[in-house]
C-alpha positions, -999 to +999 in steps of 0.1 A: +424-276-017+453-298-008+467-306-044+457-262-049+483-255-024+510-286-030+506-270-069+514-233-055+542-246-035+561-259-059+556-233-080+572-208-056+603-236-050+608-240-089+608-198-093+633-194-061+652-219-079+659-186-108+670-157-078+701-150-084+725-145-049+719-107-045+706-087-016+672-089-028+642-083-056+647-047-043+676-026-035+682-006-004+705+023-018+686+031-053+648+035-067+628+006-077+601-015-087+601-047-074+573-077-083+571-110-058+546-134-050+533-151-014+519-181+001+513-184+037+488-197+068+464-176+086+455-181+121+420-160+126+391-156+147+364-131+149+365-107+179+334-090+196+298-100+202+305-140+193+305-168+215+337-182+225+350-179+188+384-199+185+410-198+156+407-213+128+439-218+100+438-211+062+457-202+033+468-168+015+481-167-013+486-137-040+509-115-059+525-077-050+540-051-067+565-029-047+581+005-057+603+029-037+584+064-029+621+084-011+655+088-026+665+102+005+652+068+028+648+032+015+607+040+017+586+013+002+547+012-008+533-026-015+505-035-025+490-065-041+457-087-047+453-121-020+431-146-016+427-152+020+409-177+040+398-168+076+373-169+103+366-188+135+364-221+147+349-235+181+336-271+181+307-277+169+308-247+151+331-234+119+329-207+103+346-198+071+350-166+053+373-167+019+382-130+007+403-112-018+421-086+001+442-058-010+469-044+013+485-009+011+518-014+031+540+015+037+580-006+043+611+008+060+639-014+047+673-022+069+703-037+057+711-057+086+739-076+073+752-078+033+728-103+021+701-096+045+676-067+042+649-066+072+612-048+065+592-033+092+554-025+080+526-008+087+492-001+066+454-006+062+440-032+041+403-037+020+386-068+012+351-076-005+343-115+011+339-139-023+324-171-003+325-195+027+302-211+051+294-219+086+287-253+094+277-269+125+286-303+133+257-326+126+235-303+116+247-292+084+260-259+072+250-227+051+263-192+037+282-169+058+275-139+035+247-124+033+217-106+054+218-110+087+251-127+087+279-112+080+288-081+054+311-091+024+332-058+026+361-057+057+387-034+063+417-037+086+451-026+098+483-050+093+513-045+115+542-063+109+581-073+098+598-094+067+632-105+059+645-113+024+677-125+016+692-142-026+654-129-033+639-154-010+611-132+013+596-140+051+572-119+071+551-121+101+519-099+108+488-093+126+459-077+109+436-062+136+402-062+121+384-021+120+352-028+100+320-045+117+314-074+095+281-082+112+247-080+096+227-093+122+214-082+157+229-084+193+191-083+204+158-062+192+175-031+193+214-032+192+232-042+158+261-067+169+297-060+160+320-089+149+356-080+137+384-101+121+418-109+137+444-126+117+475-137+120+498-145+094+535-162+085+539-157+049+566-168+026+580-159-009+601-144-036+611-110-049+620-104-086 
């Protein structure tokens, strides 16, 4: 995992390299598609009927494709394809849970100075859980998915702001978890419900 993510960083130093000094991959004052690419850290935990579930760091990393929906306002939908690794962590216990997630983002851009554009956002995402596992120290581990653990499908909301400037791109959110991941059972007759939190610092470039 280490040499994955030195491998994607210098990828994403060698193509911001290229960016030309504009305003951006994206212009504030005309339609356009715009194309970009993201690597960043999570900071999750699981919410809800879990015992003293801490956070746990990871990676996401994936590609989006912008486009401008308004002539009239600088009104952007993104979406793109992520890998994202989250879930919880409270000694002796990890759990992992690796997903590809899709965000729909709808982005109000500002020019705050020349070279500077900043990008509120707001929108719901989807993601189908492709592996992971919760391990407990000294006892071994085994597969988060599955029945009576957790559900591979989630669904959540992201909130949050970027900044790009020569092409370069920063943003900080927080997705709030909507979907009850759990597949198992509070007690004999109540299902429990486990959520995802994550926050995220994410870097990259616009073309």
């Amino acid at each position: 995992m280490k040499k994955l993510f030195m491998s994607v960083v210098a990828a994403f130093i060698a193509a911001s390299s290229f960016a030309q000094t504009t305003s951006g991959g994206f212009s504030l004052s005309e339609s356009t598609v715009y194309y970009g690419a993201r690597i960043g850290m999570n900071i999750s935990t699981l919410t809800g009927d879990v015992e003293s579930a801490g956070s746990k760091v990871g990676l996401n990393v994936g590609p989006v494709i912008g486009l401008r929906i308004s002539d009239a306002t600088p009104i952007f939908l993104e979406s793109g394809l992520f890998f994202s690794m989250q879930g919880a962590k409270k000694d002796p216990v990890t759990t992992s849970l690796n997903y590809f997630r899709i965000p729909v983002l709808i982005k109000y851009g500002f020019q705050a100075t020349d070279e500077i554009a900043v990008l509120p956002f707001l929108g719901p995402t989807i993601a189908f859980g492709i592996g992971g596992d919760t391990e407990i120290e000294g006892k071994g581990s085994e597969a988060s998915f599955g029945s009576g653990k957790f559900n591979r499908l989630d669904a959540g909301i992201r909130l949050g702001c970027g900044a790009e400037w020569n092409k370069l791109y920063l943003e900080m959110a927080y997705e709030f978890g909507i979907a009850n991941i759990s597949d198992g059972m509070k007690n004999k007759t109540d299902k429990a419900t486990v959520h995802n939190g994550n926050f995220m610092i994410n870097f990259g470039v616009n073309f």
